[in-house]
C-alpha positions in Angstrom: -168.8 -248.8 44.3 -168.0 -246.6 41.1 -167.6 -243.4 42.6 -166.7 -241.2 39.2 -168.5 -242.1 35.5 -166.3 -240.7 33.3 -164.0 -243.0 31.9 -160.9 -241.7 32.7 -161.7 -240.7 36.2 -162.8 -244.1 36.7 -159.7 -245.8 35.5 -157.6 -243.2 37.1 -159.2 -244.0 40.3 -159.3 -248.0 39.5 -155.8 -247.8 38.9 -154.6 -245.8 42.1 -153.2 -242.7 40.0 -155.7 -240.6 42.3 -154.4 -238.4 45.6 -156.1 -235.2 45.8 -159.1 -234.0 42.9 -160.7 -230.5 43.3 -164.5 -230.5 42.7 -164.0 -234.2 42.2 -168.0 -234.3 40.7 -167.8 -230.9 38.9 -164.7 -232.5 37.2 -166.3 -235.8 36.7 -169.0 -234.1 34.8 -167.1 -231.9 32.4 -165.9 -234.9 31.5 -168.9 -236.8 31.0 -170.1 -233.6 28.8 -166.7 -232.4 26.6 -163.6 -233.4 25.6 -161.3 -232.2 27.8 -157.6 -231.0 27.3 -155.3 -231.5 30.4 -151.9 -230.9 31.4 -149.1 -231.9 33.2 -145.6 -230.0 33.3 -141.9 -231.5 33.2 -139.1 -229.6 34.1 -135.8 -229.8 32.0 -133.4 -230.6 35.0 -132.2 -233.7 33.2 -131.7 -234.7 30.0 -134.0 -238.0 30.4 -137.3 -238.1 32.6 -137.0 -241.2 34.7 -139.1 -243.9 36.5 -140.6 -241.2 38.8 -142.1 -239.2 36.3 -144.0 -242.6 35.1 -147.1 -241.6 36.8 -147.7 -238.7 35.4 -147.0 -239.9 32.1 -149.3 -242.5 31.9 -152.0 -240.4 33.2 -151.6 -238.8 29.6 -151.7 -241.8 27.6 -154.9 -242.9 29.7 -156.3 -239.2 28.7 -155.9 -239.8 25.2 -157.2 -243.3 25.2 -160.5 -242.5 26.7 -160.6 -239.4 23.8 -159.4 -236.4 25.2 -156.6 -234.2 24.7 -153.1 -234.4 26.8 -150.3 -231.1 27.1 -146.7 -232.5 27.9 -145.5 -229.3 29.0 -141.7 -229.1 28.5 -140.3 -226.4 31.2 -137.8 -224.6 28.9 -138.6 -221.0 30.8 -139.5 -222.3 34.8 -136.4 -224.7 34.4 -134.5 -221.0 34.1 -136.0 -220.4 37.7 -135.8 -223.6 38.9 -138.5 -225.9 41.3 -138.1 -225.3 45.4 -140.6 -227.9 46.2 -139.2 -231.1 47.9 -135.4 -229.0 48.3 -133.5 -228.5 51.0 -131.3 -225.5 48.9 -131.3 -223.7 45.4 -131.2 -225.8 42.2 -127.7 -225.0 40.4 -128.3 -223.0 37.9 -128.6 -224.3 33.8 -126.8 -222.4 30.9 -129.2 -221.9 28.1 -127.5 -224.5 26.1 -127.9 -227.1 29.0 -131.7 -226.3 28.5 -132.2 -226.8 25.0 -129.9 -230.3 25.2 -132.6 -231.4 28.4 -135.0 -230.3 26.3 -134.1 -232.7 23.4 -133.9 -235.8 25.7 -137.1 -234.8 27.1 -138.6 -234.8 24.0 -137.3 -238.5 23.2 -138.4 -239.5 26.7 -142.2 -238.5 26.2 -142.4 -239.8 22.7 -142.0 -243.5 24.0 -145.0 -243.1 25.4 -146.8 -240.2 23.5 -147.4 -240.3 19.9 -147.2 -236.3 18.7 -147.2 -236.9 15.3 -151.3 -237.9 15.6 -151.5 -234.4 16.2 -154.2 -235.4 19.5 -151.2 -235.0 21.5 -149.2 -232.0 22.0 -146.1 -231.0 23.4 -145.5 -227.5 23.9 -142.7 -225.4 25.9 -143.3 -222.8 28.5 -140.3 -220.4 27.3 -142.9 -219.4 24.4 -144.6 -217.2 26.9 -142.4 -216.8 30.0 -139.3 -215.6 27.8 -141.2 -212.7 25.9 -142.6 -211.5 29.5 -142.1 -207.8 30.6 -141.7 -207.4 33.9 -143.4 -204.3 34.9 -146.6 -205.2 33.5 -146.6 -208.8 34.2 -146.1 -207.6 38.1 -149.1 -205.8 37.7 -151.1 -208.4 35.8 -150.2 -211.7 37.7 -148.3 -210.4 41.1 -150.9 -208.5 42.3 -152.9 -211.8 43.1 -150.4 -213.7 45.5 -149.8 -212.5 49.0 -146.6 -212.8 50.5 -148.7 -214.3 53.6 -150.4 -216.8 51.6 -147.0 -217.8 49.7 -145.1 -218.2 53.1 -147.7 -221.3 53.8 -146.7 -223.3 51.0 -144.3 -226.4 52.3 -141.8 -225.8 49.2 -141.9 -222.1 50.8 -141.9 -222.8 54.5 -139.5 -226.2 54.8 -137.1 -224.1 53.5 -137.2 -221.0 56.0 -137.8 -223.2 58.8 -134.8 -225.4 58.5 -133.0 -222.0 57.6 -132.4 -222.9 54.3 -131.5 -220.2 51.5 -134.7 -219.5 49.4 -133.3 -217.2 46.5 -136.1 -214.9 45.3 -135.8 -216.8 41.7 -136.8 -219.6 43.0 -139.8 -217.7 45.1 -140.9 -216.5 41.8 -141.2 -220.0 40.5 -144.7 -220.3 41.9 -146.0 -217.5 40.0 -145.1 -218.6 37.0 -146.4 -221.8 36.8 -149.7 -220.2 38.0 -149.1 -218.4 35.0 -148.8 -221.7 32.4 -151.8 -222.5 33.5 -153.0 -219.3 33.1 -151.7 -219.5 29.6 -152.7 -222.6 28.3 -156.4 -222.1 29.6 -156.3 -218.9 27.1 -154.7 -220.6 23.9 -155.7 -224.3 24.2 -159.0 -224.2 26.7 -157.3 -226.0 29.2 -159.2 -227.4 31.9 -157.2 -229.7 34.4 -153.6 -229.1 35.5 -152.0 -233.0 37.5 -149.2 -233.4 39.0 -147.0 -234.9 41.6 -149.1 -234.2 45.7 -146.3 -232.1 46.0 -147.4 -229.8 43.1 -151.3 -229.2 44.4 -150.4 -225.6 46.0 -148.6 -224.9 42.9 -152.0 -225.9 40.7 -154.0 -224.3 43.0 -152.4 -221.0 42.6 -153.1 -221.3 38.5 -156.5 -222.6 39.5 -157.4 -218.9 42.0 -155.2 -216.8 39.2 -157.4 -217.6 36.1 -160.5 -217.2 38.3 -159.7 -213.6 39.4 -158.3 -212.5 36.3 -160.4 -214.4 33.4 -163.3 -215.5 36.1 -162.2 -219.2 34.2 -163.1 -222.2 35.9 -160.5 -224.7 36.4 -159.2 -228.1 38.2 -156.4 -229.8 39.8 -155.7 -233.3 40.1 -153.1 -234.7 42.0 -151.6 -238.6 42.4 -150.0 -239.8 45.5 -146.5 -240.6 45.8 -145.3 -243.4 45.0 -143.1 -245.7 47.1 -142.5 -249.5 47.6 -143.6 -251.5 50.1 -139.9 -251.3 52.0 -141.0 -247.4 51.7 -138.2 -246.0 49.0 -139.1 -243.5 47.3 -140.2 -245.0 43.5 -137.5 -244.8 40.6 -134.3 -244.4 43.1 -132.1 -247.2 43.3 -128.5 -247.5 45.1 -127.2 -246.9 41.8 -129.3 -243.7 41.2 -132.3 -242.7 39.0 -134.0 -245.2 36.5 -133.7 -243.5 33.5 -136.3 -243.9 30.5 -133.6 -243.1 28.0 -131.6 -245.8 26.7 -128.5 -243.7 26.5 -128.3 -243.1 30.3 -129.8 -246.9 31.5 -129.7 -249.8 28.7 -133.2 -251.7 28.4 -132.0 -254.5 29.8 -131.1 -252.8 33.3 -134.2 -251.2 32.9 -136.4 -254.8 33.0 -134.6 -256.2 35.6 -135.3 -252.8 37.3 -138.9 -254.3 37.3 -138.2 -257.8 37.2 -136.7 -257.3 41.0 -140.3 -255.3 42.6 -140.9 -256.4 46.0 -143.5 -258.8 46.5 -146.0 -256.6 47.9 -145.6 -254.0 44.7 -146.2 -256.3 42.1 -149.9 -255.7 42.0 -150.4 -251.9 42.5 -147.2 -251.4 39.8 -149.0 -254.0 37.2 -152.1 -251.2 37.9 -150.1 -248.0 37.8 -147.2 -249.1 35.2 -148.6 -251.5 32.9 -151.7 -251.7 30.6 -153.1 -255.3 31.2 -156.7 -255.3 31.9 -157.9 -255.2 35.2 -159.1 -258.3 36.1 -155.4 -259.8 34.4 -154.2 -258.2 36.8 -156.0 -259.4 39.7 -154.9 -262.8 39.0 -151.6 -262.1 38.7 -151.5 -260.2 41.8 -153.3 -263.7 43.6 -150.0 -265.6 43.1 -147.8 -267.0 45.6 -144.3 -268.1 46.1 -142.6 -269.2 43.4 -145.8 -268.6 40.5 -145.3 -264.4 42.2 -142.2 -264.3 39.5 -143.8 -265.4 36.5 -146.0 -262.0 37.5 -143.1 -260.0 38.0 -141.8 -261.0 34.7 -144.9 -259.8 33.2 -144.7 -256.7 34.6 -141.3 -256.1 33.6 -141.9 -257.1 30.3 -144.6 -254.9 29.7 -143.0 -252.3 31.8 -140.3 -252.8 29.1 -142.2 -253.0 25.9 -144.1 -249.7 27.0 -140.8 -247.8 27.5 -138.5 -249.2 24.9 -140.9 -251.3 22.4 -141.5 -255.0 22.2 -138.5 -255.9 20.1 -136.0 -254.7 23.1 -138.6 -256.1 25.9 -138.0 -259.5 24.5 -134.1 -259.3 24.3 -133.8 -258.2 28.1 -136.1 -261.0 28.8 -134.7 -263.6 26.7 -130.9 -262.5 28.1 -132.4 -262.4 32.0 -133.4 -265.8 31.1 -130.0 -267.0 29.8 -128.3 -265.5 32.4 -130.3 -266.2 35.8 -132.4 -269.2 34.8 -130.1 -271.5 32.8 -127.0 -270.1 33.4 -125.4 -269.2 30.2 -123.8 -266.4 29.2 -125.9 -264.3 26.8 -124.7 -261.7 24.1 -127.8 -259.8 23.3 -129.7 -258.2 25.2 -127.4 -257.2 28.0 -125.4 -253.3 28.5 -122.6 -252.7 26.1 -120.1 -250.2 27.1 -117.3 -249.9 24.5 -113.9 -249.1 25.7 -110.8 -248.0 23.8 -108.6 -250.9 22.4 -105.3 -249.2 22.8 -106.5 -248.2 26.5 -107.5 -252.1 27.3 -104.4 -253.5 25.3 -101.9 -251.4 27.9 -103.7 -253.1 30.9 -106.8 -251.9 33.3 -106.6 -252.1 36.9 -109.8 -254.9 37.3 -110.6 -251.9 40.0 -111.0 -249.0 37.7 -112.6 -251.7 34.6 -115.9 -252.1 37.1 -115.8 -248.4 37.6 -115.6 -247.4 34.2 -117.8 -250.0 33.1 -120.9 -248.2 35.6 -121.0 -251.0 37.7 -119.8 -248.9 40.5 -119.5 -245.5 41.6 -116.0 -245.6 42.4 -112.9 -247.3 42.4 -113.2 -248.0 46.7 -116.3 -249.2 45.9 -114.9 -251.6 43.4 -112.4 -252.7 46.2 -115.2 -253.2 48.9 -117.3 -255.3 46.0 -114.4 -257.6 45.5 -113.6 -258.0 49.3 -117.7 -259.0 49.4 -116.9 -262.0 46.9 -119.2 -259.8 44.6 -117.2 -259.0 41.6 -116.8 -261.2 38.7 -115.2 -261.2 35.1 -116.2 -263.7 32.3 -118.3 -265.9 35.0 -115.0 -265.9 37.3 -114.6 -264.8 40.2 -112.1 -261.7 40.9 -110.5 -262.2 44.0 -107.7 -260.3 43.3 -107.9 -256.2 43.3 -104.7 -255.7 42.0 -105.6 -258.0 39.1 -104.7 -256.1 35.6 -107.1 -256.6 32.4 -106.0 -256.6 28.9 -106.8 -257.8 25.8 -105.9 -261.3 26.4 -108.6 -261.4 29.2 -110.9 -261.4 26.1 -113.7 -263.5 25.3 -115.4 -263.8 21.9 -114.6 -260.4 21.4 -115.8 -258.9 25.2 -115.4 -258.9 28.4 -118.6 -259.3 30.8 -118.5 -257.6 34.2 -120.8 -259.2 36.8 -121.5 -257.3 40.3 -123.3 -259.2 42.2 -126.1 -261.5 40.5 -128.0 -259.1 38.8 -126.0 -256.5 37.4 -124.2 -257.5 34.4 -122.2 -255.1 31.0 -120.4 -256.7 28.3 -117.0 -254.5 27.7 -116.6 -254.0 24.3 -113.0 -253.1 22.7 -113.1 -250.9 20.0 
């Protein structure tokens, strides 16, 4: 049964991007009567999003699809004060010049997927406002409608206090202000819906009761659920840390087979929440069994891929997954390059420290324990020996390829 009519509640809710709506049918008809502009706010802790923030992210695209108009809120001025929610203690603190270089890669990670150049897009940057505040009058504007009470029930708020936890009165602050973006972007862009993370919906709700008592405005939150596999880890972490968007901090091709390994039982609701394909694609894909289940999971790393880093780069990472896990062969394209200095590899590399400097592995002891495992190999050899020394005569048209494990796999190149 079609519970919303608006076309992109309805795919929103088709999809499974939906957690938490507020007025769910006054929402559903503002957006059967207007074109509505929504947000959603990224903070510049990093300088790439990564496969966590994917959610969100498509929500925008789906917004502009179905004709309406998406914010990518870059946090230049809350990243300043810095997010408590989900934290067990205090962000570190970002120079200004950190900020503007997250900023950047922000900006490259939202424009795979946004086009801002169309002009039905935008991106705009929260310092704008929050840097030129004052702060007597914006006290007596803006503080004057939270409670300490009421603040002390939020979970980013009481977590903290109850596992006696340091919560610096920066980051206590941090609430306020993004009540205040949307505040802000109601007034200059007629903002109507705010989405986010489930962890965010106090945080939206606060914008939500601040522009009704100061502007009487009537505004919405939407919220999506968080996203974790079917073994229940928490979406975009991986043993080797975040899955970055950006091709500087994670090549494409680690980024497909990223995809190209979901669990079984993921492959369907990621097709939904992380691909485009049609709906009813989808539910045939997701109907496959044994061995037929990886031709779908190629799919949806492909398009995954293509999404992310463009078609061209999708179809190298495929065509080198192929080469290397289905035939065998070694291939060139298509797989990590990390370039090493010549001088550096012509004096000899412990084999230890070449896996750790080639990202393979966090550190040198882990590079020991992965060759004790039988997991470490070098030009389709296995290394059996940690002491073992690389130089350049360990070279092989031109490169060396790492492998740990089965799946992870960098070409060292000399240069």
């Amino acid at each position: 049964m079609r519970r919303f009519r608006s076309d992109f509640l309805h795919e929103l809710e088709s999809r499974g991007y939906i957690h938490q709506v507020s007025e769910p049918e006054a929402l559903d008809e503002l957006f059967l009567r207007e074109r509505v502009t929504a947000y959603v706010g990224f903070d510049c802790t990093a300088d790439s999003l990564h496969v966590g923030h994917l959610v969100s992210i498509m929500m925008l695209r789906i917004l502009e699809r179905t004709g309406h108009r998406p914010i990518a809120l870059v946090g230049g001025g809350t990243t300043k004060v810095g997010d408590p929610s989900g934290r067990d203690e205090s962000r570190q603190l970002l120079s200004e010049e950190q900020i503007e270089r997250n900023k950047a890669g922000l900006r490259r990670s939202l424009g795979k997927f946004l086009d801002f150049e169309k002009g039905s897009v935008l991106l705009l940057d929260n310092a704008e406002w929050l840097d030129e505040l004052r702060y007597i009058p914006f006290l007596r504007e803006v503080g004057t409608h939270f409670t300490i009470n009421r603040m002390l029930t939020f979970d980013s708020v009481r977590l903290r206090l109850e596992r006696e936890q340091p919560l610096t009165f920066l980051e206590f602050n941090y609430m306020i202000m993004q009540a205040y973006d949307f505040l802000q972007l109601a007034r200059r862009w007629n903002c109507r819906l705010q989405m986010g993370g489930s962890d965010q919906w106090g945080n939206i709700v606060n914008g939500i009761e601040l522009a009704r008592r100061i502007d009487g405005r009537h505004l919405f939150a939407l919220t999506t659920p968080l996203i974790t596999t079917a073994s229940g880890q928490k979406m975009g972490k991986t043993a080797a840390g975040a899955v970055w968007l950006n091709a500087d901090r994670l090549p494409p091709f680690d980024y497909y087979q990223f995809w190209r390994n979901t669990e079984d039982g993921d492959v369907g609701r990621f097709l939904r929440l992380f691909t485009e394909l049609p709906l009813a694609e989808i539910e045939r894909l997701e109907k496959l069994e044994g061995a037929e289940l990886n031709e779908a999971k190629k799919i949806l790393a492909f398009e995954a891929t293509a999404l992310c880093h463009g078609r061209e780069e999708a179809e190298k990472a495929a065509a080198a997954a192929r080469a290397l896990f289905e035939r065998g062969a070694t291939p060139r394209e298509g797989l990590p390059v990390v370039e090493l200095d010549r001088a550096r590899l012509a004096q000899g590399i412990p084999v230890i420290e070449l896996f750790q400097l080639a990202g393979l592995v966090p550190s040198n002891s882990e590079a020991r324990r992965l060759v004790r495992a039988r997991g470490a190999r070098l030009n389709n050899r296995l290394v059996e020996d940690e002491t073992m020394v690389v130089d350049l005569g360990a070279l092989e048209d031109g490169a060396l390829e790492l492998a740990a494990g089965k799946k992870r796999h960098v070409l060292v190149r000399p240069v």
